[in-house]
py3Dmol code that shows the C-alpha trace and the ligand (Angstrom):
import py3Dmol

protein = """\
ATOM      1  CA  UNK A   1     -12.235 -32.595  -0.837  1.00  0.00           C
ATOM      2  CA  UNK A   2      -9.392 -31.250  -2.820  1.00  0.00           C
ATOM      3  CA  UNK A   3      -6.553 -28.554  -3.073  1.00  0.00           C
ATOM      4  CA  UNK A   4      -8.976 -25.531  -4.218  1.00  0.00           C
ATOM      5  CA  UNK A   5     -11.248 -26.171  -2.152  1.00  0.00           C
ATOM      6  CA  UNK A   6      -9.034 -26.143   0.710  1.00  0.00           C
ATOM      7  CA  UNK A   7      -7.812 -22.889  -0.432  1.00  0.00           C
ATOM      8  CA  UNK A   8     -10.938 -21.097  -0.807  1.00  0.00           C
ATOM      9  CA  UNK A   9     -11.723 -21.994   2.719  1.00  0.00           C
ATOM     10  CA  UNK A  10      -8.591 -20.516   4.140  1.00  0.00           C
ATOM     11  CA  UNK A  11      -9.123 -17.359   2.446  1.00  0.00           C
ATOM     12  CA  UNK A  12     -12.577 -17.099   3.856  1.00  0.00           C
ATOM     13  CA  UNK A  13     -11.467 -17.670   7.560  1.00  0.00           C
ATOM     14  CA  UNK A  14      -8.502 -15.211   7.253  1.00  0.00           C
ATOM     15  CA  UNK A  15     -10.940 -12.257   5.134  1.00  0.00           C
ATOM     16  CA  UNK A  16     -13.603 -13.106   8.210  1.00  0.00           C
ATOM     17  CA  UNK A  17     -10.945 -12.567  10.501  1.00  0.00           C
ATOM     18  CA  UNK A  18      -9.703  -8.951   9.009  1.00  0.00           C
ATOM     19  CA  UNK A  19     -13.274  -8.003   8.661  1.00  0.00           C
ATOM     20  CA  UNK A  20     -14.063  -8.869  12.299  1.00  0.00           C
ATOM     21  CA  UNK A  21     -11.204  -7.289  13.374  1.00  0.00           C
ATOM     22  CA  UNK A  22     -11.759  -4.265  11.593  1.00  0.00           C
ATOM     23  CA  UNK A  23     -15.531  -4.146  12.924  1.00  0.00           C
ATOM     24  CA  UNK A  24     -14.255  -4.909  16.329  1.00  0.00           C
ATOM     25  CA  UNK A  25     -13.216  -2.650  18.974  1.00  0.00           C
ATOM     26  CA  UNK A  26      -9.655  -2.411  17.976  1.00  0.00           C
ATOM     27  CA  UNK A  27      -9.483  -0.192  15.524  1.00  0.00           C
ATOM     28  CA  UNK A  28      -6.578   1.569  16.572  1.00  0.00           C
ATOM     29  CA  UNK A  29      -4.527  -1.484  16.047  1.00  0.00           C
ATOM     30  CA  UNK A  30      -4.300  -3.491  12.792  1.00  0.00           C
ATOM     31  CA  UNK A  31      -4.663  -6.958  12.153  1.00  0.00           C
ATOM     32  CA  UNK A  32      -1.374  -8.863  12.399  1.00  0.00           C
ATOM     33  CA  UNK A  33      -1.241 -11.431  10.120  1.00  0.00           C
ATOM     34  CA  UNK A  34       1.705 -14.439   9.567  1.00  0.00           C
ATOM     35  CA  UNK A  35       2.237 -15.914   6.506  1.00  0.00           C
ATOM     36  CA  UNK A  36       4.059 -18.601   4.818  1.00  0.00           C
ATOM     37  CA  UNK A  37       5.863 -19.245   1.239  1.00  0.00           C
ATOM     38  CA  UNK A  38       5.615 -22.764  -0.289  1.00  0.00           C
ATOM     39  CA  UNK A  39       3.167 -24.105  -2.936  1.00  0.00           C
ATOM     40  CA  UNK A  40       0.502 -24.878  -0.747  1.00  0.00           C
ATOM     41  CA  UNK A  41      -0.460 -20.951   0.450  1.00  0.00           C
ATOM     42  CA  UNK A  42      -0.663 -20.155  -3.566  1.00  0.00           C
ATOM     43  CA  UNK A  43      -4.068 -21.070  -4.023  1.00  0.00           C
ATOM     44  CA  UNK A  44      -5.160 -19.323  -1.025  1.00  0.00           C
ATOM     45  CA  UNK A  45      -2.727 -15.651  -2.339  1.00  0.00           C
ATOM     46  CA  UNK A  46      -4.886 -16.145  -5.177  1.00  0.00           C
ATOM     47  CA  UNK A  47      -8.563 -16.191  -3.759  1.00  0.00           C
ATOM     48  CA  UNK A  48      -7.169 -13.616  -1.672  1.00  0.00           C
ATOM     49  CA  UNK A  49      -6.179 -11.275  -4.596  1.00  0.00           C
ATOM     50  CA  UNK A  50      -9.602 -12.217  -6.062  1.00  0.00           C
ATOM     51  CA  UNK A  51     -11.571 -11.042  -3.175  1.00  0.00           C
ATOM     52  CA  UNK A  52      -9.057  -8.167  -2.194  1.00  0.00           C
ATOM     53  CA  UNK A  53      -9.964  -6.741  -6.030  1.00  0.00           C
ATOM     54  CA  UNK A  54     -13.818  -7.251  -5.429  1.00  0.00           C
ATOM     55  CA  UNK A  55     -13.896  -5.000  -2.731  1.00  0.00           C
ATOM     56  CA  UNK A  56     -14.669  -7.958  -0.137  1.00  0.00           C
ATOM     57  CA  UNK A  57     -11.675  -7.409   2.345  1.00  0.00           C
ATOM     58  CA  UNK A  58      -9.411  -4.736   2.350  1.00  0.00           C
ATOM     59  CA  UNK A  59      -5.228  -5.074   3.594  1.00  0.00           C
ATOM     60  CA  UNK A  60      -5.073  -1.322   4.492  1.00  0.00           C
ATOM     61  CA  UNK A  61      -5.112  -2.223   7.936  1.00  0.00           C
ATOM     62  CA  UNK A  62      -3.419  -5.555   8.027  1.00  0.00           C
ATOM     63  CA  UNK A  63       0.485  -6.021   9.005  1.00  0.00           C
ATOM     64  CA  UNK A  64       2.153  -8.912   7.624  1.00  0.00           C
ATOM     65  CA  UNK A  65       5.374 -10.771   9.190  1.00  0.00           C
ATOM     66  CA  UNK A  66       6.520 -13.691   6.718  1.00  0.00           C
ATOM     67  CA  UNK A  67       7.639 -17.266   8.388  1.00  0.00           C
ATOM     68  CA  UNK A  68      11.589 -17.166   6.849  1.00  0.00           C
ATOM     69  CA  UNK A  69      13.851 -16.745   4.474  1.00  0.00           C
ATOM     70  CA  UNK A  70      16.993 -18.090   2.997  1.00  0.00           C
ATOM     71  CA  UNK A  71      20.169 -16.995   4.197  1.00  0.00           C
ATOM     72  CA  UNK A  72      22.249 -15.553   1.457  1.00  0.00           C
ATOM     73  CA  UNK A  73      19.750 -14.795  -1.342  1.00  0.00           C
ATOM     74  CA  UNK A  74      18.733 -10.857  -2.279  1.00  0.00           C
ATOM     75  CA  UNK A  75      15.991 -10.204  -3.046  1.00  0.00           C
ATOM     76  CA  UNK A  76      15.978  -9.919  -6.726  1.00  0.00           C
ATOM     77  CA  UNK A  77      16.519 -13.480  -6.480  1.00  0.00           C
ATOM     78  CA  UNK A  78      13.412 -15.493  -7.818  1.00  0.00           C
ATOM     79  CA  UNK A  79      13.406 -18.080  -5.580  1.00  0.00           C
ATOM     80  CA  UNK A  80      13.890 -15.137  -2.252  1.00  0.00           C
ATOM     81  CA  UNK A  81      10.775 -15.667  -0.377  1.00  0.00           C
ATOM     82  CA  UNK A  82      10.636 -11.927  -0.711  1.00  0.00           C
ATOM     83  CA  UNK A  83      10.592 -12.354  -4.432  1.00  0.00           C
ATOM     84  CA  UNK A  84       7.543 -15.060  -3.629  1.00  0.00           C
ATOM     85  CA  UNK A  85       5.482 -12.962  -1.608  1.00  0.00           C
ATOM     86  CA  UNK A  86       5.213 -10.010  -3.838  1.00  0.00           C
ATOM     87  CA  UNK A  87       5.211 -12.201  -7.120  1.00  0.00           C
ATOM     88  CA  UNK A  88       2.536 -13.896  -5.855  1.00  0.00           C
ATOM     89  CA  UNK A  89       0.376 -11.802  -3.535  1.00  0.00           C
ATOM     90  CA  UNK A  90       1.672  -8.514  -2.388  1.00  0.00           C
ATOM     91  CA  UNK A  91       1.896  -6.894  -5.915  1.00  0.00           C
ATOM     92  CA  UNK A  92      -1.749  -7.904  -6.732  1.00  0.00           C
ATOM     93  CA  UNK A  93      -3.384  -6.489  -3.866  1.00  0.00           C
ATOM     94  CA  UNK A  94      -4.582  -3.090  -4.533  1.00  0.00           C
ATOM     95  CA  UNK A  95      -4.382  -1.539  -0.938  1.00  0.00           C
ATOM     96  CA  UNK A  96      -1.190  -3.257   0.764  1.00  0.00           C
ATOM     97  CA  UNK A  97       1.145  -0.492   2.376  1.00  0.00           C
ATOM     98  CA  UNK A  98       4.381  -1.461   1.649  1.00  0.00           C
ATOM     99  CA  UNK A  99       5.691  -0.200   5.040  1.00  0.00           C
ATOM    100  CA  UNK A 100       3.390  -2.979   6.401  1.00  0.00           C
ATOM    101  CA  UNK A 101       5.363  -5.896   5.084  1.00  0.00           C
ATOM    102  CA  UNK A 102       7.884  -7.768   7.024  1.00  0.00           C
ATOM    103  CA  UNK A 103       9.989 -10.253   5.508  1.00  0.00           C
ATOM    104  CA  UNK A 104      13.594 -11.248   7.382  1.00  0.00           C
ATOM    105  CA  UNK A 105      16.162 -10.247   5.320  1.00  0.00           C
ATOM    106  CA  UNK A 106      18.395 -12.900   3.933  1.00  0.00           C
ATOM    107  CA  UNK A 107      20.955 -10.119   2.831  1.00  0.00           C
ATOM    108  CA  UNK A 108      22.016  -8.841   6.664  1.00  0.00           C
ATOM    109  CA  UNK A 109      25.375  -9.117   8.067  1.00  0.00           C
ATOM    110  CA  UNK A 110      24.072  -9.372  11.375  1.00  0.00           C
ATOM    111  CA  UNK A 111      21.650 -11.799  11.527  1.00  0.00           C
ATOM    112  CA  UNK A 112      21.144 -12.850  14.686  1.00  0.00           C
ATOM    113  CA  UNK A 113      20.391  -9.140  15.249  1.00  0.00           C
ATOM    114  CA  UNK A 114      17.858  -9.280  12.327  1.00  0.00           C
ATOM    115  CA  UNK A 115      16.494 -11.912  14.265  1.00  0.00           C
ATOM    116  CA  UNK A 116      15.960 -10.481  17.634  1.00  0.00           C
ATOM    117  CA  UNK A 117      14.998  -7.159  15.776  1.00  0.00           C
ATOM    118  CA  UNK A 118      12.113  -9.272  13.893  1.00  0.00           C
ATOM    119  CA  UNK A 119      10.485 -10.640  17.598  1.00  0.00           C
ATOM    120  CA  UNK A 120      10.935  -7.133  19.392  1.00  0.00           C
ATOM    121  CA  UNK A 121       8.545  -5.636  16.097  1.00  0.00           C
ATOM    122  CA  UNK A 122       6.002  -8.541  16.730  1.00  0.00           C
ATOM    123  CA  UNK A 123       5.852  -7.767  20.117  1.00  0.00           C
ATOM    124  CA  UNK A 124       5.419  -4.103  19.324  1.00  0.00           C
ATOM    125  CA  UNK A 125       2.414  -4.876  17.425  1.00  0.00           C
ATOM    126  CA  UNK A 126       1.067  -6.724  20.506  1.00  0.00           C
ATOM    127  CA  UNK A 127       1.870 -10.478  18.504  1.00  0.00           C
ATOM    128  CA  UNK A 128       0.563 -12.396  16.000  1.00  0.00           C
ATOM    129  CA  UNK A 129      -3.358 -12.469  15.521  1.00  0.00           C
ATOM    130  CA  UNK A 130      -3.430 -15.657  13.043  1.00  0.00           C
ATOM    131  CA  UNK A 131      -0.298 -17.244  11.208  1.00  0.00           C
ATOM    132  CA  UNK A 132      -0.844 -19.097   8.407  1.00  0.00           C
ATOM    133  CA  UNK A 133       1.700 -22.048   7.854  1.00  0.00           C
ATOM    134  CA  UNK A 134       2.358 -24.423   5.252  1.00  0.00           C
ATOM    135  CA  UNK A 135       4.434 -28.135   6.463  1.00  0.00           C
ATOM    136  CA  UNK A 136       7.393 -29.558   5.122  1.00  0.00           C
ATOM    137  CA  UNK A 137       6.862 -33.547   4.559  1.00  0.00           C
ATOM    138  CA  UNK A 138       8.888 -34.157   7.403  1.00  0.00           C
ATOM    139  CA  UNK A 139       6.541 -31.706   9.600  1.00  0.00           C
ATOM    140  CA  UNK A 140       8.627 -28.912   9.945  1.00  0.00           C
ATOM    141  CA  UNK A 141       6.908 -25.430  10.150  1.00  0.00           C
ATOM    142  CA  UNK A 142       8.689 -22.544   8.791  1.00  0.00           C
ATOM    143  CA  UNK A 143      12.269 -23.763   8.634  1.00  0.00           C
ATOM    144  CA  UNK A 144      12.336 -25.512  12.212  1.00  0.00           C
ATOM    145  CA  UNK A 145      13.445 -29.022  11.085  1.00  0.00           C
ATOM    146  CA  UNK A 146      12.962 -32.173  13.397  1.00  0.00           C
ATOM    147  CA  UNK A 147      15.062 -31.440  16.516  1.00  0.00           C
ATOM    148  CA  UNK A 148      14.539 -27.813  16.738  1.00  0.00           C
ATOM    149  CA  UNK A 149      13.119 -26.569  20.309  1.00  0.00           C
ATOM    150  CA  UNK A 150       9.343 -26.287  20.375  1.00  0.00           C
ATOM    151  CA  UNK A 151      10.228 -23.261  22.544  1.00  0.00           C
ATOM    152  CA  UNK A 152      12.311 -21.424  20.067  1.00  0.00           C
ATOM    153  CA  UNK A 153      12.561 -18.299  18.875  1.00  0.00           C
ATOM    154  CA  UNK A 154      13.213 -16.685  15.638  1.00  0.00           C
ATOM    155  CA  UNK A 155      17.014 -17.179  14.636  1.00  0.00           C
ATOM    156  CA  UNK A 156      19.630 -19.298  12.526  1.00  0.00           C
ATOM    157  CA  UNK A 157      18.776 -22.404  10.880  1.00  0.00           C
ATOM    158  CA  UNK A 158      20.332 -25.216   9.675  1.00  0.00           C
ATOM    159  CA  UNK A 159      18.258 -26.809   6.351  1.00  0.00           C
ATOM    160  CA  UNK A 160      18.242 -30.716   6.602  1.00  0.00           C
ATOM    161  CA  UNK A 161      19.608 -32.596   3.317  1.00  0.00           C
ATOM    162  CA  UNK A 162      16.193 -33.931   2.914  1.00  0.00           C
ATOM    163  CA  UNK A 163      14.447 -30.551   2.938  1.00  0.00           C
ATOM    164  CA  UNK A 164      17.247 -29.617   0.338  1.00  0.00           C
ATOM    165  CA  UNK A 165      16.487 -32.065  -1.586  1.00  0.00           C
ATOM    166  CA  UNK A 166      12.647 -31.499  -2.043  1.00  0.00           C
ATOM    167  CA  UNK A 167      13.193 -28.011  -2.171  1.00  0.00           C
ATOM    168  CA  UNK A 168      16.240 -28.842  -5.120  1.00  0.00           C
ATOM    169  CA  UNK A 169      12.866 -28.425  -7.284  1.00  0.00           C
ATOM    170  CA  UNK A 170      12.929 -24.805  -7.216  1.00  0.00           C
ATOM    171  CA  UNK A 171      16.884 -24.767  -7.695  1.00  0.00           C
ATOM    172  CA  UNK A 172      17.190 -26.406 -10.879  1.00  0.00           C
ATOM    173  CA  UNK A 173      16.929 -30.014  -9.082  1.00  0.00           C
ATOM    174  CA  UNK A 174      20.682 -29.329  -7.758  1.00  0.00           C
ATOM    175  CA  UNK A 175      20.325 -29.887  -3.843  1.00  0.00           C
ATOM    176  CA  UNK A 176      23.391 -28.082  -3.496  1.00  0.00           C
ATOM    177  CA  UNK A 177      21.908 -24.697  -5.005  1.00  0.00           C
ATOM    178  CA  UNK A 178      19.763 -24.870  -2.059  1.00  0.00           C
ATOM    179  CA  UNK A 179      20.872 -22.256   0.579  1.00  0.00           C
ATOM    180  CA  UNK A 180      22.154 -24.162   3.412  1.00  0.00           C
ATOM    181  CA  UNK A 181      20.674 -22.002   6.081  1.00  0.00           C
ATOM    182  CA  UNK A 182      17.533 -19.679   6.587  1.00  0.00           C
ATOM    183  CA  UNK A 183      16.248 -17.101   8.582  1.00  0.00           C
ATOM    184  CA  UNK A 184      13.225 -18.278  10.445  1.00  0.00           C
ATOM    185  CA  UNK A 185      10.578 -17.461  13.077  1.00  0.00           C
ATOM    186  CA  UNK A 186      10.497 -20.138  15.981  1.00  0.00           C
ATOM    187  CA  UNK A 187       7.981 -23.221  16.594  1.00  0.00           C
ATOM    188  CA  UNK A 188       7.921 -20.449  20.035  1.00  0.00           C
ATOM    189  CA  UNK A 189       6.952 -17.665  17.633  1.00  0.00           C
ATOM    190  CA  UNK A 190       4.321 -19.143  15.912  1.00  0.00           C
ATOM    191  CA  UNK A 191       2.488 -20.845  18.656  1.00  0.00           C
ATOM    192  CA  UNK A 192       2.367 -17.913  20.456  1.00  0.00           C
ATOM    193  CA  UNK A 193      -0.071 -16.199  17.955  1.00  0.00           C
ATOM    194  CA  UNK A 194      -3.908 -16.020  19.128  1.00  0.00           C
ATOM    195  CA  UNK A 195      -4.381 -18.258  16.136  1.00  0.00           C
ATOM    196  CA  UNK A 196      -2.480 -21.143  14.023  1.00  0.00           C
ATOM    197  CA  UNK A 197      -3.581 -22.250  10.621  1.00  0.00           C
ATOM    198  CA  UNK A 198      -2.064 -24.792   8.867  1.00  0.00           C
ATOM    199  CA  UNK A 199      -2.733 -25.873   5.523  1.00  0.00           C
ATOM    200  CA  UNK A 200      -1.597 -29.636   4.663  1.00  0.00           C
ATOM    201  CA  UNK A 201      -2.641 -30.988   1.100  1.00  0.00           C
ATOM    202  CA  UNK A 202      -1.879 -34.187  -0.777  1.00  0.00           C
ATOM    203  CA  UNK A 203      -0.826 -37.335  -0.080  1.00  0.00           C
ATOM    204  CA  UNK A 204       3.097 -36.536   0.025  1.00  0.00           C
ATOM    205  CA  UNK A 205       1.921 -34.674   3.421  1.00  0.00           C
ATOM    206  CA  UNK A 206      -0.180 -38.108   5.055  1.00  0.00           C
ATOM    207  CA  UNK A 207       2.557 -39.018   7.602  1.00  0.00           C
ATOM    208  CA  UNK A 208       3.486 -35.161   8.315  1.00  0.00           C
ATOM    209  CA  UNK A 209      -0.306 -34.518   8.550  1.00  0.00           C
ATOM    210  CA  UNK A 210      -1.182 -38.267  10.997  1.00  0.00           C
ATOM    211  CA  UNK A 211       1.704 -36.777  13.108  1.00  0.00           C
ATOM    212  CA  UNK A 212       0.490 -32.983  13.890  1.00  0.00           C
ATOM    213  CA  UNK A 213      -2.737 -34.852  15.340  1.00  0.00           C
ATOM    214  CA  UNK A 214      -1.921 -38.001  16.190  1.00  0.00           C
ATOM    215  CA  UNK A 215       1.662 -38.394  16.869  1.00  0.00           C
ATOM    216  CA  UNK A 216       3.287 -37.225  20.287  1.00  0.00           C
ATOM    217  CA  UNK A 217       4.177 -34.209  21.131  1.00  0.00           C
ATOM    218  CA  UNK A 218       7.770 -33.852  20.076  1.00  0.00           C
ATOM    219  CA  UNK A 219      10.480 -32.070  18.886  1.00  0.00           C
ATOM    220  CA  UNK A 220      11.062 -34.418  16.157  1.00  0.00           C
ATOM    221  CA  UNK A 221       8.223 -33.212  14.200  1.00  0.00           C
ATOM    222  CA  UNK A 222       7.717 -29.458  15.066  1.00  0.00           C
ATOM    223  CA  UNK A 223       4.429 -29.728  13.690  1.00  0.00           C
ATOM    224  CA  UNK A 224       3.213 -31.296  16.578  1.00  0.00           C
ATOM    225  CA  UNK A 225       3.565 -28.639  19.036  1.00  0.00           C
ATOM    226  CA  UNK A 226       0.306 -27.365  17.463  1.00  0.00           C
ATOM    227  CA  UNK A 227      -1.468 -29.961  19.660  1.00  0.00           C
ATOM    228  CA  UNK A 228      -0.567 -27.781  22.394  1.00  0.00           C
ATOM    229  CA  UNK A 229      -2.403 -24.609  20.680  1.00  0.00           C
ATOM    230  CA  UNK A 230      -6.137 -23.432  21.473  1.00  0.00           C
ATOM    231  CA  UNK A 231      -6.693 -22.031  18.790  1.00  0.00           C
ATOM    232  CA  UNK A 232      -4.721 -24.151  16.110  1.00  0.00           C
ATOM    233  CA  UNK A 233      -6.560 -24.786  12.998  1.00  0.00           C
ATOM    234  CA  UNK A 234      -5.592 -27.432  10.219  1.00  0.00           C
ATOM    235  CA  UNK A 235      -7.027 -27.365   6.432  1.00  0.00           C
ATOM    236  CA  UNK A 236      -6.427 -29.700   4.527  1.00  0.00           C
ATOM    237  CA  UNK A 237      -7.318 -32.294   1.503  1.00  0.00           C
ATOM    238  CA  UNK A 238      -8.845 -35.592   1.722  1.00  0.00           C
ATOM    239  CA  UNK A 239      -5.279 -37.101   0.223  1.00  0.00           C
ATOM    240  CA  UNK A 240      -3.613 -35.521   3.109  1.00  0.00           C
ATOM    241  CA  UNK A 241      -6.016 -37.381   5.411  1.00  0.00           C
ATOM    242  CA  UNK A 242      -4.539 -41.038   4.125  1.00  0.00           C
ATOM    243  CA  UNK A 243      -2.730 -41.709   7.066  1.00  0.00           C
ATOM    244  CA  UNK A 244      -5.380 -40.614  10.238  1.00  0.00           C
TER     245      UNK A 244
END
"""
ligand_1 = """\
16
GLP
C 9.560 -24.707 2.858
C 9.089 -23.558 3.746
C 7.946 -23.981 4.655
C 6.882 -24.686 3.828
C 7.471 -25.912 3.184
C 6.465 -26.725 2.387
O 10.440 -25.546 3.522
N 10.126 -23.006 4.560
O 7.420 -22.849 5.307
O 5.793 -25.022 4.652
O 8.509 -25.487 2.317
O 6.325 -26.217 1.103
P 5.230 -26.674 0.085
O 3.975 -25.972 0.452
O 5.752 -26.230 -1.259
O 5.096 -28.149 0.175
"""
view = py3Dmol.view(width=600, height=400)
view.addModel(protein, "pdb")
view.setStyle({"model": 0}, {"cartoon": {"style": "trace"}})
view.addModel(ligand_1, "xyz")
view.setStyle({"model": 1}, {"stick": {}})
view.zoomTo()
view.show()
């Protein structure tokens, strides 16, 4: 019906998932989870902090590899998705190991070789069990804008004006402040996890959201290539839903 409760479900599938996994007959390996920055994933940080705290699932075993991250920012740099993730999740959780936490660093003079070095440590870990995504309103998943490969691979990318733009929000509404480029995972990298969830809420995400399940199957809106996924998953909002 609405944004929390969207949230709360999310962080019930993903806790089921760590506890199955840890119940499971891998227990040598942990749980590899992908995650995302954004607005939308805060609701679901937080009933994850909530439920991390009362003892319902624990992170001790779980490996996390974020989506991206802007090219050029440290850090210490509020609006660094590193920043995010610990500001918002990480820091509250009372049994993450910080060795466990993989975010792309923005900072690197090399990064295509940051890049490559991020899928060879996925693979490692035998993939991605379930990444959780947000969408840009233009459908983009991580930073792959319309036009980028549906097979691609983590790397450079380009930010679009648009995605600038809404993003200017977090920048002091100055588009320009907005690093041009990121560091992000490929449509590739996150379709090839067992599972995909996306979370999609309010109405500014309608067209982005009609075009994941309805539209074609196309690089102009990278969301699509979920279609293609056996184990995608999509929550969302009713306002989201406006355009199905
Ligand atoms: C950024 C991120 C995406 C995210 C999108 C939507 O562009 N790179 O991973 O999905 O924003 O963000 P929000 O959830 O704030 O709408």
């Amino acid at each position: 019906d609405n944004y929390d409760k969207m949230c709360k479900w999310a962080a019930n599938y993903i806790a089921a998932k760590i506890n199955n996994h840890k119940k499971g007959l891998l227990l040598n390996r942990p749980f590899v989870l992908g995650l995302p920055t954004g607005s939308s994933p805060i609701g679901v940080y937080k009933e994850l902090v909530r439920m991390n705290k009362a003892g319902e699932v624990s992170f001790e075993n779980v490996v996390t590899f974020n989506m991206d991250e802007y090219l050029g920012l440290p850090r210490e740099h509020d609006q660094s998705y590193w920043y995010f993730m610990h500001d918002n999740f990480f820091n509250h959780l009372v049994d993450m190991k910080p060795e466990n936490i993989n975010i792309l660093n923005g900072m690197t003079d090399d990064p295509e070789g940051e890049c490559a070095r991020y899928e060879e440590k996925i693979a490692l870990y035998g993939g991605i069990d379930l990444f959780m995504g947000g969408i840009g309103v233009d459908g983009h998943i991580a930073f792959n804008e319309p036009f980028t490969s549906l097979a691609s691979r983590t790397g450079v990318r380009n930010l679009t004006t648009d995605t600038r733009i809404v993003n200017s929000r977090f920048f002091g509404n100055d588009p320009e402040a907005v690093p041009a480029q990121a560091l992000s995972v490929g449509v590739g990298t996150v379709t090839d996890s067992k599972e995909v969830l996306i979370l999609i809420n309010g109405h500014n995400k309608a067209k982005a959201l009609a075009e994941t399940v309805e539209g074609s199957v196309s690089h102009k809106w990278t969301c699509s290539a979920l279609q293609m996924h056996n184990g995608a998953i999509i929550a969302c909002d009713e306002a989201a839903c406006d355009e199905l």
